[in-house]
C-alpha positions in Angstrom: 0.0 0.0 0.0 1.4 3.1 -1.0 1.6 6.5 0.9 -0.9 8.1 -0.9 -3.3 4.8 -0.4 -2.7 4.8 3.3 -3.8 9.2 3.4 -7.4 8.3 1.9 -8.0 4.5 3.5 -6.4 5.3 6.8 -9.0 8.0 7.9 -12.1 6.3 6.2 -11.3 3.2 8.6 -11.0 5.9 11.8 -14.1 7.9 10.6 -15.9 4.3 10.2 -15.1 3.1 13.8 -16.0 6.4 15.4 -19.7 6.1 13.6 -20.0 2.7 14.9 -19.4 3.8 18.4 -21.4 6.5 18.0 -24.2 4.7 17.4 -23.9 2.4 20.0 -24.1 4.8 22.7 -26.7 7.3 21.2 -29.9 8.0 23.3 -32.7 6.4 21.7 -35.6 8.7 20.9 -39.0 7.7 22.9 -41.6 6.4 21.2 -45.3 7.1 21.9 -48.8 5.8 22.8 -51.4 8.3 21.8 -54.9 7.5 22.8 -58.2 10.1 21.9 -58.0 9.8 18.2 -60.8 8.6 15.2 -57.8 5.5 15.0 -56.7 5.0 18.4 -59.9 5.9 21.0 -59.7 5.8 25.1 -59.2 2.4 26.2 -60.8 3.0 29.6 -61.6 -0.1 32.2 -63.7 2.0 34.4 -65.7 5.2 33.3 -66.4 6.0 36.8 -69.5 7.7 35.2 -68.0 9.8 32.7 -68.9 9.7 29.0 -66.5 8.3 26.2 -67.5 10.2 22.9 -67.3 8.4 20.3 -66.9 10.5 17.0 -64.3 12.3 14.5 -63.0 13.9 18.2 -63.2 11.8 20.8 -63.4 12.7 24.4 -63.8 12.1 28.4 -66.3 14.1 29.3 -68.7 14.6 32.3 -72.6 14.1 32.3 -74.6 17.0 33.0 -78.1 16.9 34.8 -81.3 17.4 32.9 -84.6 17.6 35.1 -88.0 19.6 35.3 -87.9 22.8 36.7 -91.0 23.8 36.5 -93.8 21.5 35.3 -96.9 23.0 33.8 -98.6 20.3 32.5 -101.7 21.1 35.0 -102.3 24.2 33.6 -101.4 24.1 30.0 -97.8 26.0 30.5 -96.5 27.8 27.1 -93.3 28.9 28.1 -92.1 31.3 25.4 -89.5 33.6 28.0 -87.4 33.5 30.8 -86.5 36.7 32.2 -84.9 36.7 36.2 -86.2 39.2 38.5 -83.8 40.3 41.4 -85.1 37.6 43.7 -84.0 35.0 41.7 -87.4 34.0 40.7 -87.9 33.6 37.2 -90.7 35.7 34.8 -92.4 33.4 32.3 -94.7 34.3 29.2 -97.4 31.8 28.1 -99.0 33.7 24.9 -102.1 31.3 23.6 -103.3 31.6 27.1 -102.4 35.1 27.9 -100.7 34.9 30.9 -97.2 35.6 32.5 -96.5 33.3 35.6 -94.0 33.7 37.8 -92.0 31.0 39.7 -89.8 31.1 42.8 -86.3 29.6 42.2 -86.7 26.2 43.8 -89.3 25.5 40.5 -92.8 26.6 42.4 -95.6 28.7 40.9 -95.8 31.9 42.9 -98.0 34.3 41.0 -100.1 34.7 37.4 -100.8 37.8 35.5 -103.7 37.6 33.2 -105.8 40.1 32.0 -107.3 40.7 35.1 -104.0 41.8 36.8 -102.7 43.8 33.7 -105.6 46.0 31.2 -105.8 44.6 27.5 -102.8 42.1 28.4 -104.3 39.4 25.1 -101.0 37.5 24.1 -97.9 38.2 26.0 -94.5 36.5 24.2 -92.1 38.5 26.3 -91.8 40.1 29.9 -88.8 41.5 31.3 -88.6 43.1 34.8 -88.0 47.0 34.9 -85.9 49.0 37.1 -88.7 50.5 39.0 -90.3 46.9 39.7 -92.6 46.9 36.9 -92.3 45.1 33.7 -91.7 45.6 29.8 -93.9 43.4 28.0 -94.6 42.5 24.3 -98.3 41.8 23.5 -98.2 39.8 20.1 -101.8 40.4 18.9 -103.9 37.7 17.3 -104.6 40.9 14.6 -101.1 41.6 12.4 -100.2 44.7 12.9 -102.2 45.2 16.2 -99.2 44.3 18.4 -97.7 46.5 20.9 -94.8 46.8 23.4 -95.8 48.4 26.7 -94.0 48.9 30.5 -96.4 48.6 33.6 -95.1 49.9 37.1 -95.1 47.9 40.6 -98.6 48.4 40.8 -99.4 46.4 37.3 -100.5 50.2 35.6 -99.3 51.1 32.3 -97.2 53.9 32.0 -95.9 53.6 28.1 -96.7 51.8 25.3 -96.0 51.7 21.8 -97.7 50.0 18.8 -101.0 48.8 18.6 -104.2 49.8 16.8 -103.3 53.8 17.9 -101.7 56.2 19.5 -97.8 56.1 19.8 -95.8 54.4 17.0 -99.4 52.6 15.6 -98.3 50.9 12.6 -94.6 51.5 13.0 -94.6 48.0 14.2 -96.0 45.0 12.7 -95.5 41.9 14.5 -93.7 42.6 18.1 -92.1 39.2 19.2 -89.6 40.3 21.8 -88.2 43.6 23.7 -85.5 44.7 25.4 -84.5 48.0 27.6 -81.2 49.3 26.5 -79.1 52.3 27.3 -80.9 56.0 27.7 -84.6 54.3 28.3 -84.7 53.0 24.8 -86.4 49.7 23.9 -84.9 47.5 21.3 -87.6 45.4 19.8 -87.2 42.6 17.4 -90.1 42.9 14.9 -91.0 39.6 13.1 -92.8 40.1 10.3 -91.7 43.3 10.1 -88.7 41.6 9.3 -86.3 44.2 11.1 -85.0 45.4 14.2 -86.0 48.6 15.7 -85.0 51.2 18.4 -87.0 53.6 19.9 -87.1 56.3 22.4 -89.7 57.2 24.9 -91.1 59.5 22.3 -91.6 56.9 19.8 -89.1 57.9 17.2 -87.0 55.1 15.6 -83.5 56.1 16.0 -81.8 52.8 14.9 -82.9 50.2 12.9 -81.6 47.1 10.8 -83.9 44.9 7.7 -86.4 46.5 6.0 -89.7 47.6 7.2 -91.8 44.4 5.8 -89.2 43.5 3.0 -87.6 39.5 3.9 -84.2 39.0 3.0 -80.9 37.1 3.4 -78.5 39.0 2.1 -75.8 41.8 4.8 -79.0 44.0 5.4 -81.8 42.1 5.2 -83.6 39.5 8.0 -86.6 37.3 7.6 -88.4 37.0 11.0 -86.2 37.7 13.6 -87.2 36.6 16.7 -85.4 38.1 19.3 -82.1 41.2 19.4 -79.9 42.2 22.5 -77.7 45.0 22.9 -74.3 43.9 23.3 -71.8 45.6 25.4 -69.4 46.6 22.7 -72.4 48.5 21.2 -73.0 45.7 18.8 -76.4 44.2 18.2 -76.9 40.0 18.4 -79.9 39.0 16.6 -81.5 35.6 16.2 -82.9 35.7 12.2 -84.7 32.9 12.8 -86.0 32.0 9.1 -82.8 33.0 7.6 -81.2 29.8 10.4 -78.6 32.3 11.6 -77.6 34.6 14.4 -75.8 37.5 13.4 -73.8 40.4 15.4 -74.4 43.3 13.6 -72.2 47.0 14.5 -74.0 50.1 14.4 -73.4 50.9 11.1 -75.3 48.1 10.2 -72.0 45.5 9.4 -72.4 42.2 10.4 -69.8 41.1 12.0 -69.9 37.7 13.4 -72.4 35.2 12.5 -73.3 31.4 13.2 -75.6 29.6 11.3 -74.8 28.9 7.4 -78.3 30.4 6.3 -79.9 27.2 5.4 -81.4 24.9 7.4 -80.4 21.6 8.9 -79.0 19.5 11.7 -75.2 20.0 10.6 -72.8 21.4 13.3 -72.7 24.5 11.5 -76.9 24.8 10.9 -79.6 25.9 12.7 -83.4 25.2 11.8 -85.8 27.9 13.5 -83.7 29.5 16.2 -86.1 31.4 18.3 -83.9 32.8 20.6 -80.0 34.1 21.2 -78.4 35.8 23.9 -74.3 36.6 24.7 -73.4 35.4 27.7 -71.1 36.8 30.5 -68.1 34.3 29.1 -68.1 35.6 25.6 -70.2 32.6 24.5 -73.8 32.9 22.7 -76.7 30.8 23.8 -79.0 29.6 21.1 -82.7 27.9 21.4 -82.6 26.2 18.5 -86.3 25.3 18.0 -87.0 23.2 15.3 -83.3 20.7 15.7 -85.1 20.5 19.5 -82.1 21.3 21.4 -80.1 24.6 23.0 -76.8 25.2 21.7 -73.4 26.9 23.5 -71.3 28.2 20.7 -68.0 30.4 21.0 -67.1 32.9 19.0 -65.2 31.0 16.6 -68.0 28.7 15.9 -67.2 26.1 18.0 -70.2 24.4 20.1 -69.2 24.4 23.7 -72.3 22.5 24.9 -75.2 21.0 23.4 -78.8 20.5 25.4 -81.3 18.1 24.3 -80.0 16.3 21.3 -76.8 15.2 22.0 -75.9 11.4 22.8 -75.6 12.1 26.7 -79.0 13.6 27.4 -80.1 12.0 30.1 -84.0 10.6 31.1 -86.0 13.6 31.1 -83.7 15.7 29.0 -85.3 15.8 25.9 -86.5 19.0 24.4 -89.5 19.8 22.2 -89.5 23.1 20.5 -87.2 25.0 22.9 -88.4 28.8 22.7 -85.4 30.8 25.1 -82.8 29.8 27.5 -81.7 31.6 30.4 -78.3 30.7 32.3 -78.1 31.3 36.0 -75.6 32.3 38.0 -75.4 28.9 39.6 -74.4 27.5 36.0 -77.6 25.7 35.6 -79.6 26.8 32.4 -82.8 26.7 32.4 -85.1 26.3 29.1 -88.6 26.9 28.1 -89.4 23.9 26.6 -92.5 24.8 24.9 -94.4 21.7 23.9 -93.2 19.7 26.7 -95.1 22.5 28.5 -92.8 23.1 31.0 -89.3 24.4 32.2 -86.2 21.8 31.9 -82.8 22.5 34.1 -80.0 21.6 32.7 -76.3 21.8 34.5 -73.1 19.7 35.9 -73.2 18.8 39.2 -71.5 20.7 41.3 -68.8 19.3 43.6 -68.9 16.0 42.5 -66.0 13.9 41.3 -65.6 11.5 38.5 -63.0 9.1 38.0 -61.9 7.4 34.7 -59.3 4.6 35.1 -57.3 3.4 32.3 -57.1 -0.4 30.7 -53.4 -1.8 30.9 -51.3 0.0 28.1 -48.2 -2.3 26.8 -46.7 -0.9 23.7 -44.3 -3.4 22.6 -45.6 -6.0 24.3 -44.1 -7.8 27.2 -40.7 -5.7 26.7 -39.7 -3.9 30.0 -39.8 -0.2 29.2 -39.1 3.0 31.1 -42.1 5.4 30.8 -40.8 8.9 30.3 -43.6 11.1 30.1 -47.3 10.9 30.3 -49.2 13.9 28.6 -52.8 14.9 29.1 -54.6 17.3 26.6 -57.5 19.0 28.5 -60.0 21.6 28.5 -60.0 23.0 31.8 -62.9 25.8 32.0 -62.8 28.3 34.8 -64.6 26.4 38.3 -63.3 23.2 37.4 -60.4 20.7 38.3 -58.3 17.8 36.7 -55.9 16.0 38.3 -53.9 12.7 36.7 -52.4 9.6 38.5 -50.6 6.5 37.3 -49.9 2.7 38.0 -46.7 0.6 36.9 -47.1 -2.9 36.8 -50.7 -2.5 38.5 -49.1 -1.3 41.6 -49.6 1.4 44.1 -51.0 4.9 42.5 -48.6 7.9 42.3 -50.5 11.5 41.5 -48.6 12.8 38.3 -46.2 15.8 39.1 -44.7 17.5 36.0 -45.1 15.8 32.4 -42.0 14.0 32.6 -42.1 10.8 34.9 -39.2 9.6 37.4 -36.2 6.7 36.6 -37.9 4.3 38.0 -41.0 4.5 36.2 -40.3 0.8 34.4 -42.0 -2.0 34.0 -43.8 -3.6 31.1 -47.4 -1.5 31.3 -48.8 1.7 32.6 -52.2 2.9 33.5 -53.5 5.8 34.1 -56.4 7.5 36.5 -58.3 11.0 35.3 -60.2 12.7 38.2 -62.6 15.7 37.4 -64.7 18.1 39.2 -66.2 21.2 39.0 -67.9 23.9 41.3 -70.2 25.3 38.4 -72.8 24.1 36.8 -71.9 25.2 33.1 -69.1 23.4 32.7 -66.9 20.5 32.9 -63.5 19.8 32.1 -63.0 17.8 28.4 -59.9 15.6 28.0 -59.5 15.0 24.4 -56.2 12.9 24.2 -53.5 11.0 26.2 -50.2 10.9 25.4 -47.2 8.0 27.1 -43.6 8.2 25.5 -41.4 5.4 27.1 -38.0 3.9 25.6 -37.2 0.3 26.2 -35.2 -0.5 29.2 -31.7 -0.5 29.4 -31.4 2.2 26.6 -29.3 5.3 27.3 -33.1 7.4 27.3 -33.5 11.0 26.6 -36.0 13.1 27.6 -39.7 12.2 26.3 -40.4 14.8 23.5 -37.6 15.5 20.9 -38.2 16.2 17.4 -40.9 13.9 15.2 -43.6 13.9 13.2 -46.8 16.4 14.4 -48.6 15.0 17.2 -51.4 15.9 19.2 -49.8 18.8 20.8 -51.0 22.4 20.5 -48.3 24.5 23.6 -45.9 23.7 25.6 -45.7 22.8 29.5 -42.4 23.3 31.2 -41.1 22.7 34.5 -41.3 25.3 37.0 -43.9 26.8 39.1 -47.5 29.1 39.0 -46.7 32.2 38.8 -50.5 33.5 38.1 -51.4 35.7 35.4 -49.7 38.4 33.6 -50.0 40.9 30.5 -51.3 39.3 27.3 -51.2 35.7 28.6 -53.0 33.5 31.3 -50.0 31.4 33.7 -51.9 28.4 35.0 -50.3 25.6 37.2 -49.7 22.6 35.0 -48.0 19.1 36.8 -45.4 21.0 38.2 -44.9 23.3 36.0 -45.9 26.4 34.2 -48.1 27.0 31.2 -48.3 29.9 29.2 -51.5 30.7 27.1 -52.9 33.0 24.8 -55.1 35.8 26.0 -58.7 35.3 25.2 -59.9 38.0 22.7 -63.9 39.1 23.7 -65.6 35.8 22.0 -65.9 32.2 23.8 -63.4 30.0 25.5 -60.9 27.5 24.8 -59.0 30.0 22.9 -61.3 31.7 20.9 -62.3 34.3 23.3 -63.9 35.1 26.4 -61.9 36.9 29.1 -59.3 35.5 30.6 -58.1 35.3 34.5 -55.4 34.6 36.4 -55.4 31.4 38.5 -58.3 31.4 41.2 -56.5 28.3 43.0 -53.5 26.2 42.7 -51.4 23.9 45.0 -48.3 21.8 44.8 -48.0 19.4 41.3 -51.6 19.8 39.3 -53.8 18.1 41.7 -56.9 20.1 41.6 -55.4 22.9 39.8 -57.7 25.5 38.1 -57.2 27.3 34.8 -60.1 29.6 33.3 -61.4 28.7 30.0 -58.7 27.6 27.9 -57.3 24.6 26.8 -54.5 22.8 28.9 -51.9 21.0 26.5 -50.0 19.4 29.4 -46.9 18.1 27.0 -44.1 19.5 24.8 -44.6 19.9 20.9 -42.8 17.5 18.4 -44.2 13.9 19.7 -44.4 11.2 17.3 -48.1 10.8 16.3 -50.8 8.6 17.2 -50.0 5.3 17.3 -49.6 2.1 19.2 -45.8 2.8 20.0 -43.1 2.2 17.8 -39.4 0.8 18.6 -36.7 3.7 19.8 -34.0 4.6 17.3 -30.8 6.0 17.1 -30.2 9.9 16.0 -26.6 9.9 15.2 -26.3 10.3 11.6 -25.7 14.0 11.6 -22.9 14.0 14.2 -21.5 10.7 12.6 -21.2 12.2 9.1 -19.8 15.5 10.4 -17.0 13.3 12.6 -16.3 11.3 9.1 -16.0 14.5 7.1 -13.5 16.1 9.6 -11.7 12.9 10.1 -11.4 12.5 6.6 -10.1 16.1 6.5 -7.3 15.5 9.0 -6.3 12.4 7.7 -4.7 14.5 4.3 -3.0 17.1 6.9 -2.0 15.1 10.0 -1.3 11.2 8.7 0.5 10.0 12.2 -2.5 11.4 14.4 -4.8 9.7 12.2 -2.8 6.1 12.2 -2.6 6.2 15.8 -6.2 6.9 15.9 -7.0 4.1 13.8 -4.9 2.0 16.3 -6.8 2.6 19.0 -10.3 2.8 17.6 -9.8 -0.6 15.8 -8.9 -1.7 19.3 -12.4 -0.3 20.9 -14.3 -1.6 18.2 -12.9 -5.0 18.4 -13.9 -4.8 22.3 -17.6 -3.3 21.3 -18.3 -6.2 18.6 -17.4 -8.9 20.9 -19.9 -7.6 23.4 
């Protein structure tokens, strides 16, 4: 072998050896079990009571409640409104039979109005209570373009109408359905088949409107029978269009701008079919009866249904609607619905300070190999009043609550469970855990941490180690398993994200066991897992450093010949020793 032979072969043979060692000591990556996907659902031994969904998105969620608040089957209850007065007790229209009844907040009939009580009352479809302890109510009259909107003081006299066959603003509306006070004692009222929404002052003089006076329409400016508008705090105007199957937020120039419904029809999770009824509520989200799909929707502002009464697949006995006409949510959580042809009021909420427990089958990726489990992840919605907390089992033995993502060195065996615990001190919510995530290596392997680089997983932010440090500007801090998560500030919408206004921690202790995060979703993992999957063998990650070490070897080997044959000398010897092993 010549010189010039030994220059090139020489430091190919040393760059050669250190690759092979290389690769024998590299970390292996962890591999992952995902469960909570259309492929690979929760595998859960025990429910403990909560609800596996099982769609395109799986979930764990909790049940909620459905009862009878109110039954009015003895005398022929319409429910068409819910308004609250200051007592709590609830103000209910029943138009065929002109009355409005009103019911104490433990579901008992207290008191009914009927023409007796209140001069020319003939079809009421709406009652609100009034400042002064009277009440603004909509008289829908049997006669198009009789109807009229009027206020009554404590003592059940009239003090102001409008509409109606004459006087102030006759024939300036034609078919009253709903009314509202708003800002400088004017009354918004949503006129149905005059197909547009009005304002008016105590004179009677329409100083904001939107659809044209008796004109139907879907397009930006028109509505077709809107049922009920509420002046939103922003300015804005939310109005349910309920043959045009939408609710719109309109500005006061008249520009729509938000909107859910996709204008025709149906039982998709973008449609509506009748709504009779929307109203914003105080987390950003918008409530929506809709009527003729018989069931009361929760959407945020991106669209998103947050909670569905009536017609989903956990609807309890008794929780079936029938032409839901409005919803009101209470400050308890509950939300109570007038659920017109079932004549009576239905209650529907989580209950409060109750815990469910979900508990895991055995998971074995890689079957009957001895494994160390790195990291176990949780993906979770966790809406302000409620609490998750995680725990796992090696080898079925004792339970250990989960502190930080990342799980201890002695975390082996050949299978893991894992135990979800949720409550909640609010009945409108619930926390939703929508997927599960393990990473583990095989035993004996040099393991790295759980994570790393990968195909996308399920992952959507990042939890770190450290600890709550509450909220700050532009982001909420929440305590995570011993650590910290940052999350985008809600803009004003819904939650999870997409809106709603978001708070600082209202409680947190030690680890995540019964830590509390305010409407957002908790990704308790790191970004970059491998995806879902039943788990897949580790593998080395040395090819980039072993190609750079060959290059610069090789390099050397033309510059500095006696470096490199010693080298080769003792490398051949290490790799003699590492393939006898």
């Amino acid at each position: 072998m010549t010189a010039a032979d030994r220059r090139v072969i020489l430091p190919l043979a040393c760059a050669f050896a250190i690759a092979c060692v290389l690769a024998s000591v590299a970390p292996a990556r962890a591999a992952t079990w995902v469960e909570g996907t259309p492929t690979h659902p929760f595998r859960l031994a025990d429910t403990g009571g909560l609800i596996v969904t099982d769609s395109a998105d799986p979930s764990i969620i909790a049940p909620y409640v459905a009862s009878t608040f109110y039954n009015g089957v003895p005398i022929e209850f319409e429910p068409r409104s819910i308004s609250m007065l200051p007592d709590g007790s609830l103000l209910v229209t029943c138009g065929k039979h002109g009355t409005i009844v009103r019911i104490s907040k433990d579901g008992r009939l207290l008191k009914q109005y009927t023409a007796a009580d209140i001069a020319g009352l003939e079809r009421p479809f709406d009652a609100v209570p009034t400042s002064d302890g009277g009440m603004l109510i909509v008289d829908r009259s049997l006669v198009q373009g009789e109807g009229r909107v009027f206020r009554v003081d404590s003592s059940l006299k009239e003090v102001w109408q409008f509409g109606g066959k004459s006087g102030l603003g006759a024939g300036l509306v034609f078919d009253p359905f709903t009314a509202v006070q708003v800002a400088g004692s004017h009354t918004l009222i949503a006129d149905s088949l005059g197909h547009r929404i009005v304002e008016i002052d105590d004179a009677g003089d329409i100083v904001w409107s939107f659809g044209e006076f008796k004109v139907p329409g879907s397009d930006g400016s028109h509505l077709n029978r809107p049922h009920s508008a509420q002046r939103l705090s922003n300015g804005n105007t939310l109005i349910c269009d309920s043959e045009n199957h939408r609710v719109i937020e309109v500005s006061h120039s008249g520009t729509v701008v938000w909107r859910f419904g996709s204008g025709v029809g149906g039982t998709g999770k973008d449609q509506l079919s009748n709504p009779n009824f929307a109203t914003r509520l105080p987390n950003g989200n918008t409530l929506i009866a809709d009527s003729d799909n018989a069931r009361v929707l929760e959407v945020n502002h991106a669209g998103g249904i947050v909670q569905e009464y009536g017609a989903d697949g956990r609807t309890p006995d008794g929780g079936t609607l029938n032409d839901p006409r409005a919803a009101l949510r209470l400050p308890s959580g509950v939300t109570v619905i007038a659920d017109l042809a079932n004549m009576r009021l239905a209650g529907y909420g989580y209950q409060t300070r109750h815990e469910w427990t979900a508990t895991s089958s055995e998971i074995d990726p890689s079957a009957g190999a001895r494994k160390r489990f790195t990291a176990l992840r949780v993906n979770a919605s966790v809406p302000h009043g409620a609490f998750l907390s995680v725990e796992y089992s090696i080898n079925a033995g004792p339970w250990t609550t989960l502190s930080g993502t990342h799980l201890p060195p002695d975390a082996i065996g050949t299978n893991i469970r894992y135990r979800i615990r949720l409550t909640t001190s609010s009945g409108a919510a619930a926390p939703v855990v929508r997927s599960v995530t393990i990473e583990w290596v095989i035993a004996g392997a040099s393991g790295s941490s759980a994570g790393g680089s990968g195909s996308s997983g399920t992952h959507t932010s990042t939890t770190s180690a450290g600890t709550n440090s509450g909220s700050g500007s532009g982001s909420t801090t929440s305590a995570a398993p011993g650590g910290t998560t940052a999350l985008p500030q809600g803009a004003e919408g819904g939650p999870h994200g997409t809106g709603g206004q978001a708070v600082g921690m209202s409680s947190a202790v030690s680890g995540w066991v019964m830590s509390e995060v305010q409407d957002k979703v908790l990704d308790l993992g790191s970004a970059g897992v491998t995806g879902p999957g039943s788990g897949s063998r580790p593998s080395s990650d040395s090819t980039v450093p072993g190609i750079a070490i060959l290059l610069a070897v090789y390099g050397l080997g033309f510059s500095w010949t006696p470096v490199t044959r010693f080298a080769t000398v003792v490398l051949a010897r290490i790799v003699t020793a590492t393939m006898s092993r």
